[in-house]
Residue, then its C-alpha position, 0 to 999 in steps of 0.5 A: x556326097x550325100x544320096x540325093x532323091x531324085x528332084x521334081x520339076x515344079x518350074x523351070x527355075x527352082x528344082x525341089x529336092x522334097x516335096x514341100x509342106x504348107x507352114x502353118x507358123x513363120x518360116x526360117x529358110x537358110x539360103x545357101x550359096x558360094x560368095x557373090x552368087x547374089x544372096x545379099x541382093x535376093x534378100x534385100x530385094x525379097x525384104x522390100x517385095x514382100x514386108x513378112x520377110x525379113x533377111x538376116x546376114x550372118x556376115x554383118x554380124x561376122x564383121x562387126x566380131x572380128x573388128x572388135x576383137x582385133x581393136x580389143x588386141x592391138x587398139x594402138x595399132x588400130x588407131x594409127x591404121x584407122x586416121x591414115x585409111x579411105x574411111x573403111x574399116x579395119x576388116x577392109x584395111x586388112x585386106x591389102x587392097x590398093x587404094x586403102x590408105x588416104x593420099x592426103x595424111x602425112x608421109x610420118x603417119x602413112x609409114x605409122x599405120x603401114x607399120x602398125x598394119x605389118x604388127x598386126x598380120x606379123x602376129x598371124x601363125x598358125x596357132x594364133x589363127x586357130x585360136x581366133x577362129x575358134x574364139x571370133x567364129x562362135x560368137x556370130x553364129x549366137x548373135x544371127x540365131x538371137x536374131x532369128x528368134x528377134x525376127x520370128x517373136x515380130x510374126x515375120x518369116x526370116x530369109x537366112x544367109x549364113x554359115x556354120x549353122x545347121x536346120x537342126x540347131x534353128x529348129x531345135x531353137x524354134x520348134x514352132x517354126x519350119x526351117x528349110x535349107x535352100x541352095x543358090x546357083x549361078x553361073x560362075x561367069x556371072x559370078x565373075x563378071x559381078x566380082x569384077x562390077x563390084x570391084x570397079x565400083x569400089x574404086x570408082x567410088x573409093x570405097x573399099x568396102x565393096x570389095x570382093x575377091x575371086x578366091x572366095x568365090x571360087x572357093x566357096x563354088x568349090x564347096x558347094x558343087x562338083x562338076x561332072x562329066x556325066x549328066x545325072x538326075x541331080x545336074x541342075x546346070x550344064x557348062x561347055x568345057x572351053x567356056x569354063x576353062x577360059x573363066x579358070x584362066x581369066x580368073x587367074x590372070x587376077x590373082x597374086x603370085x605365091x607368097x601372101x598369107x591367107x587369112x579368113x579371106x581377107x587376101x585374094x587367093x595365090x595362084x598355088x591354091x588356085x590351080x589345087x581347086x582348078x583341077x578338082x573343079x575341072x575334070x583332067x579330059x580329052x573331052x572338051x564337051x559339055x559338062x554338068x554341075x550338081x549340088x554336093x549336099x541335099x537341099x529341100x530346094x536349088x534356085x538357079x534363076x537368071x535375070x535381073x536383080x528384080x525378076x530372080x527376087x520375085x520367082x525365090x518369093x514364088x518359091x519360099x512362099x510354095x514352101 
């Protein structure tokens, strides 16, 4: 982990890991977070606040890659799949989530895509998957840096939400610009329940699109955040044991027994995988006391408001624009 200097308080919902500086040009700040922590709502509702910041996802760009390159490999496949599913496209059709085939299209074609969907993930080795990570994940990370640029050449500031990128290589691009890396916390029983809202959402309005899995989020929380038995100077967050071992275990009465092929997240997490990040997000004690939670890398600042969608957008502006 990372020596982190020790954090100053400049309110009761941002921590600042430095002290900021005035930017006298734009501003690029990349917002880091574990999935569905509230990045993509921050952004827009921060776009539509405040018109000198714009956000950019990197996911947009993610998505319309990997769609792309897998029509380009197996385009009679994709057509049989794409006439017989919910309008989603074939990144959501490769989820396997119920629900994504149309009721109304024929029994011949329903067992045509359902084929044409086995082809495809029959393909997914080891060596198949190592080679379209490195082919499919490269180019996303140029298209959101043109766009940064993009956004910068208008005189706006950028609000960032993407991965596989570093400070370094964005300042290296905008040496005019400050950059800054930010970090988003929130709880994961509010991640959860929001999982599980956008879930229901996307039945309710049959659109699988919105879909989530619980195994990205907890994964990626996994990435960014340790939880401790001990308070230090870095916690920016305290969590009763039993409170978060009854999320562990709601969250696993969700998943699917072992046996699905994880692929770029595009299935929810087995139970093995799991129960591996369970015990090393929840320490093996006696204790059943509070617990604390630190960032595991350094950031120039952690957000970890609560509230509505509006009121947590409002105070991250108050932030970026004190940076």
């Amino acid at each position: 982990m990372a020596s982190l200097p020790p954090p100053v308080h400049n309110s009761q919902y941002v921590q600042y890991y430095e002290q900021p500086t005035k930017a006298l040009q734009s501003k690029v700040v990349w917002l880091s977070g574990p999935c569905s922590c509230g990045k993509t709502t921050l952004g827009r509702e921060i776009q539509q606040i405040d018109p000198k910041w714009e956000y950019v996802a990197q996911d947009v760009f993610f998505i319309r890659e990997v769609e792309s390159e897998i029509i380009r490999r197996f385009p009679d496949q994709c057509r049989k799949i794409t006439k017989c599913t919910n309008s989603v496209g074939i990144f959501a059709a490769l989820k396997r989530i119920d629900g994504i085939f149309s009721e109304s299209v024929s029994k011949d074609d329903l067992e045509a895509a359902k084929l044409a969907l086995a082809e495809i993930e029959g393909t997914f080795t080891d060596d198949w998957i190592a080679e379209f990570k490195k082919s499919t994940y490269r180019r996303p990370s140029e298209l959101v840096l043109e766009k940064v640029q993009e956004v910068l050449a208008s005189g706006k500031n950028v609000l960032l939400d993407g991965y596989g990128i570093t400070c370094e290589k964005i300042q290296a691009m905008n040496p005019h610009t400050q950059v800054f890396h930010g970090l988003v916390y929130t709880s994961l029983e509010k991640s959860c329940q929001y999982v599980a809202r956008r879930n229901q959402k996307a039945q309710d309005e049959n659109n699988l699109n919105l879909h989530r899995f619980f195994g990205a989020m907890i994964s990626s929380f996994n990435a960014m955040f340790e939880v401790c038995q001990e308070q230090t100077e870095h916690t920016i967050a305290a969590v009763d044991y039993q409170d978060l071992k009854t999320i562990f275990d709601s969250i696993e009465r969700k998943l699917p027994q072992d046996g699905c092929k994880d692929f770029l997240f595009w299935y929810e997490m087995p139970l093995s995988c799991f129960r591996a990040l369970r015990d090393k997000l929840l320490p093996n004690t006696s204790d059943t006391g509070k617990l604390y939670i630190q960032p595991k890398l350094e950031y120039d600042f952690v957000f970890t408001e609560e509230g509505t969608a509006q009121e947590r957008a409002q105070k991250l502006l108050e932030c970026l624009i004190k940076l």
